[in-house]
C-alpha positions in Angstrom: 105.2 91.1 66.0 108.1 91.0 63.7 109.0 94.3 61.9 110.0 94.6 58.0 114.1 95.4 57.7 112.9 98.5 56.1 110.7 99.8 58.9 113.4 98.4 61.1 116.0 100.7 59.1 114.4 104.0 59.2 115.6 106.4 61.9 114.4 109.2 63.7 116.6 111.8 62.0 114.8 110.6 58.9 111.3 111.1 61.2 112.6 114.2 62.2 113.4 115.4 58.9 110.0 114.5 57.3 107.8 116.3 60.2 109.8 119.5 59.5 109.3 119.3 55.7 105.8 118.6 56.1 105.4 121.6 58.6 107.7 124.6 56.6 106.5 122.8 53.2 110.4 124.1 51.9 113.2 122.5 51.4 116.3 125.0 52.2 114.2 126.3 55.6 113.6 122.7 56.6 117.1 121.6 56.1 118.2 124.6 58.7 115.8 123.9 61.3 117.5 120.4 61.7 121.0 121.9 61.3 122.1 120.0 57.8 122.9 120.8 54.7 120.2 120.8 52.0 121.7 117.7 49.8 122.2 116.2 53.4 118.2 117.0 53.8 117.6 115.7 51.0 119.2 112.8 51.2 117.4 111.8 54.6 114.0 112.4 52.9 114.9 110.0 50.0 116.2 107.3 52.1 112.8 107.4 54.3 110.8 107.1 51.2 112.9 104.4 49.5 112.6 102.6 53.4 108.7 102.9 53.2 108.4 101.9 49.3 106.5 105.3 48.5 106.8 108.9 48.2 106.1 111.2 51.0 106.1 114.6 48.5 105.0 115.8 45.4 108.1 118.4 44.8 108.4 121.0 41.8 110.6 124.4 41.8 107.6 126.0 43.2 106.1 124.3 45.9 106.6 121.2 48.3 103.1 119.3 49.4 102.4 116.1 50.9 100.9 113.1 49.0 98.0 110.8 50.5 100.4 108.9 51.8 102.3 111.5 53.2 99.6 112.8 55.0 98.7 109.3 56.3 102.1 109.1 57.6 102.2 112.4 59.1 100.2 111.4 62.4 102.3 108.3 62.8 105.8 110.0 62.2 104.7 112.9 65.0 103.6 110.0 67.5 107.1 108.1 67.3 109.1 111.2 68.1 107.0 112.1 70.4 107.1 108.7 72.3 110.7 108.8 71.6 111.2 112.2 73.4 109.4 110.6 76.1 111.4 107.8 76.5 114.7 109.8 76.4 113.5 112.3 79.0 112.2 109.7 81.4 115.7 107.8 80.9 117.8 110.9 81.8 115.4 112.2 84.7 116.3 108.5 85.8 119.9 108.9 85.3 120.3 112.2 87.0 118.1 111.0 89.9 115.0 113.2 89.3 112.6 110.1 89.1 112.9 106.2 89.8 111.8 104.0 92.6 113.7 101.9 95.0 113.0 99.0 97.2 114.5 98.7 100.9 113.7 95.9 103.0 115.6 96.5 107.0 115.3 95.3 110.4 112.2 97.0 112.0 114.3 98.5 114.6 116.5 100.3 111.9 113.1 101.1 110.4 111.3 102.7 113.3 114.4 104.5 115.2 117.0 105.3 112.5 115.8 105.6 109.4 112.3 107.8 109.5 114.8 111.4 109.5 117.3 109.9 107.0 114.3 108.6 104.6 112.7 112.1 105.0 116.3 113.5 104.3 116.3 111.6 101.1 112.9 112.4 99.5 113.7 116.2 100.1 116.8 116.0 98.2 115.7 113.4 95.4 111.6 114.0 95.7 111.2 112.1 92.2 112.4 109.0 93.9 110.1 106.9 95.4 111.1 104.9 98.4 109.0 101.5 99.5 110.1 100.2 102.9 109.7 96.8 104.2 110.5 96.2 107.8 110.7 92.2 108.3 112.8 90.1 110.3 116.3 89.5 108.9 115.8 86.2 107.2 112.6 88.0 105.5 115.1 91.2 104.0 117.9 88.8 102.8 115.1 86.6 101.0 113.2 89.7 99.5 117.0 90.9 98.2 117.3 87.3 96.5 114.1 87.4 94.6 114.1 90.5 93.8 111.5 92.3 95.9 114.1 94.7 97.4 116.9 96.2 95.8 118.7 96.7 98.9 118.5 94.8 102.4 119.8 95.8 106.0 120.4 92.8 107.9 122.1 91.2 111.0 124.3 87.8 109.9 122.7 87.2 106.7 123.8 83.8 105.5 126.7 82.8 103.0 125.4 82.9 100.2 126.8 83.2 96.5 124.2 85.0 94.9 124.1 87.9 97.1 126.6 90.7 98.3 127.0 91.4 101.5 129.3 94.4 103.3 129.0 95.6 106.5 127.3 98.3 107.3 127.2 99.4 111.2 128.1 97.6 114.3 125.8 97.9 117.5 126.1 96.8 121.2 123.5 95.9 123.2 122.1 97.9 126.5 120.0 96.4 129.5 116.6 98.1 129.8 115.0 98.5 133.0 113.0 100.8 135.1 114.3 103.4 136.7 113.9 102.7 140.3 114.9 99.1 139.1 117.7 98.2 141.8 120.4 97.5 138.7 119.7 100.9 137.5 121.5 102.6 140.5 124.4 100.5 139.5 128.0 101.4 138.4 128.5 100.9 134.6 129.4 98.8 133.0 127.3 96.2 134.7 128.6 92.8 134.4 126.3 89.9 132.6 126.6 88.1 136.2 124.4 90.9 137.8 121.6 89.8 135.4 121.0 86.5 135.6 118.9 86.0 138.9 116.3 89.0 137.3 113.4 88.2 135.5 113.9 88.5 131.5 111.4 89.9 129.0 113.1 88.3 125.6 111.9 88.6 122.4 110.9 85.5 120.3 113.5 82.7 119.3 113.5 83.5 115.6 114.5 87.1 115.8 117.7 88.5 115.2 118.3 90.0 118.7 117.4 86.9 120.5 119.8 85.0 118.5 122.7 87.1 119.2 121.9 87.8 122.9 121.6 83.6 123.3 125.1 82.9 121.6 126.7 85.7 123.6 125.1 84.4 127.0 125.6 80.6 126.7 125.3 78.5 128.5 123.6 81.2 131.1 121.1 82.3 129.0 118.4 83.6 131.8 114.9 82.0 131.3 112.3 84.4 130.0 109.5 85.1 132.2 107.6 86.2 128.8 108.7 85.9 124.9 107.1 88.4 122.9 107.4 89.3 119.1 107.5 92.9 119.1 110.0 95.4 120.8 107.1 97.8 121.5 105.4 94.7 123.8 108.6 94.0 125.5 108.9 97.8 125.9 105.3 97.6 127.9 106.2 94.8 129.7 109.4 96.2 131.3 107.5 99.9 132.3 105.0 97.1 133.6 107.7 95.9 135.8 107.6 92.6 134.7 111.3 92.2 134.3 114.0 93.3 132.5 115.5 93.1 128.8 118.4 93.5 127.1 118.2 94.7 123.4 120.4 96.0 120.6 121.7 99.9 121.1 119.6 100.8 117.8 116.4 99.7 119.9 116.6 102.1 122.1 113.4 104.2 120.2 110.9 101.9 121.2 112.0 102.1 125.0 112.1 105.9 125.3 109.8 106.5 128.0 110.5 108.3 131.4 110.2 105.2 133.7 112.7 103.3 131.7 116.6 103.6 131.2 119.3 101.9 129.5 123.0 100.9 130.9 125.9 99.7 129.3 126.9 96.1 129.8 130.6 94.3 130.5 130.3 92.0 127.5 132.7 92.7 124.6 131.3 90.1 122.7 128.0 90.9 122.8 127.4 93.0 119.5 126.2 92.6 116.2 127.1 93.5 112.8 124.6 94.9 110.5 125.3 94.3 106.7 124.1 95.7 103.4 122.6 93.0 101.2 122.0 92.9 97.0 122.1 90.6 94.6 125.6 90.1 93.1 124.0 89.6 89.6 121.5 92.6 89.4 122.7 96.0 88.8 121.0 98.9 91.0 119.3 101.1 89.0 120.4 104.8 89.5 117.5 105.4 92.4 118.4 102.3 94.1 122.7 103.7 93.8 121.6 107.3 95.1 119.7 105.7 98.0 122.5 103.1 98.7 124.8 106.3 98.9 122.8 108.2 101.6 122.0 105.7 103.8 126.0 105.3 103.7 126.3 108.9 104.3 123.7 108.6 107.7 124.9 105.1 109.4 123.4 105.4 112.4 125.2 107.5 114.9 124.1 105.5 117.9 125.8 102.5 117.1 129.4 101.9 117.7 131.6 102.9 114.5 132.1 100.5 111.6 135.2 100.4 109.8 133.8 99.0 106.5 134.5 100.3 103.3 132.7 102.5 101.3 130.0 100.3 99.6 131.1 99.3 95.6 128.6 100.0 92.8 129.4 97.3 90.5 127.9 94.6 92.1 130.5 91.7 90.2 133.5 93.1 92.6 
């Protein structure tokens, strides 16, 4: 629906202004209450009657009363202030971080080790803010940053490409998992990848993230899985089963905390992943989406080994 220039012209001073006459029914008290000078008062009630093509008062040196139409208009006129209050203080509740939601897709190991304290950290210091979480598979947060599902995405090698930006975020090494009265556990640190490959594997399906990296860092002498499994809390099982052993990302280690189990560091320096921050180069964050950006920069996990990466940018065109 198109609007008439003149209802497009009038303004909410000139609201403002008419509400107060209506309500003091005086001229020189009106004009204080919105901090101007009567001819400035006057002047705003003119141009809001010459805007709507009628008047608003029947005026004489004695009194100041509404016409029909005034009254008519009354209602209206208190509504769009109202609704423009509104909209103001739900903007600046936005803008200083008080309300807002934001959208954070992440690796399901971030999701059920790291991030349950720093989350709860965050909706005690911005409780207006809602948070939704989705914990998919890298390929699944990088696509729910690109159309627009998630504001924000944690992932491991997310592709090249030009619509999104991508910084790191953390680096993280990998640990074998085993039982505890598994021979390799009485072993000296760092055990060598040799050591591993006559043992029984527990790996995690071929699509995942962690199988990926663990296959390019092993090749060609991959060890055959005795099972593949899709979750981390199955492989988990598996290995306090004593079905074999595993060897998973450093911020996996939650799901394998269990007192038959242990972890050991491994000799392979290139066996490590990166973990990045993903959003689209074209959308801006809104201000819940930058204040949750800037705490989970503030609480990178402090299991993984220490990332060098620069401080995250908030204009997403640089």
């Amino acid at each position: 629906m198109s609007l008439p220039p003149s209802v497009l012209g009038l303004s909410l001073r000139q609201l403002q202004a008419f509400a107060t006459l209506a309500e003091t029914r005086h001229f020189t008290r009106a004009a204080g209450l919105c901090h101007l000078s009567q001819p400035a008062f006057s002047a705003q009630i003119r141009a809001l009657e010459d805007s709507l093509g009628t008047r608003l008062f029947d005026r004489d040196t004695r009194s100041v009363t509404l016409t029909p139409e005034g009254e008519h208009f009354l209602a209206a006129a208190r509504a769009l202030l109202a609704d423009a209050g509104s909209a103001w203080q739900d903007l600046q509740e936005r803008v200083l971080r008080e309300r807002g939601r934001a959208t954070l897709a992440l690796l399901p190991a971030l999701a059920a080790g790291w991030l349950p304290p720093v989350l709860a950290a965050f909706n005690a210091r911005h409780p207006g803010i809602q948070v939704a979480v989705a914990d998919v598979l890298s390929e699944h947060c990088v696509e729910q940053v690109r159309s627009g599902r998630a504001d924000l995405a944690l992932a491991a090698s997310p592709p090249a490409d030009a619509e999104l930006l991508v910084e790191p975020f953390c680096r993280d090494d990998f640990r074998l998992v085993c039982r505890r009265d598994h021979p390799l556990a009485a072993q000296a640190e760092p055990l060598p990848l040799q050591a591993l490959a006559s043992q029984p594997f527990i790996h995690l399906a071929r699509h995942s993230s962690v199988r990926q990296h663990l296959e390019q860092a092993l090749y060609p002498q991959v060890p055959p899985p005795r099972l593949e499994l899709e979750q981390l809390a199955s492989v988990a099982g598996m290995v306090r089963a004593g079905l074999g052993i595993t060897v998973v990302p450093r911020l996996t280690l939650a799901q394998f905390d269990h007192p038959e189990l242990c972890d050991r560091a491994l000799d392979a320096p290139g066996l490590r992943r990166q973990i990045h921050v993903v959003r689209h180069r074209r959308r801006s964050l809104s201000a819940a989406a930058r204040a949750l950006l800037e705490h989970l920069e503030a609480h990178r996990p402090a299991d993984a080994e220490g990332s060098d990466a620069a401080p995250l940018r908030d204009n997403p065109q640089h």
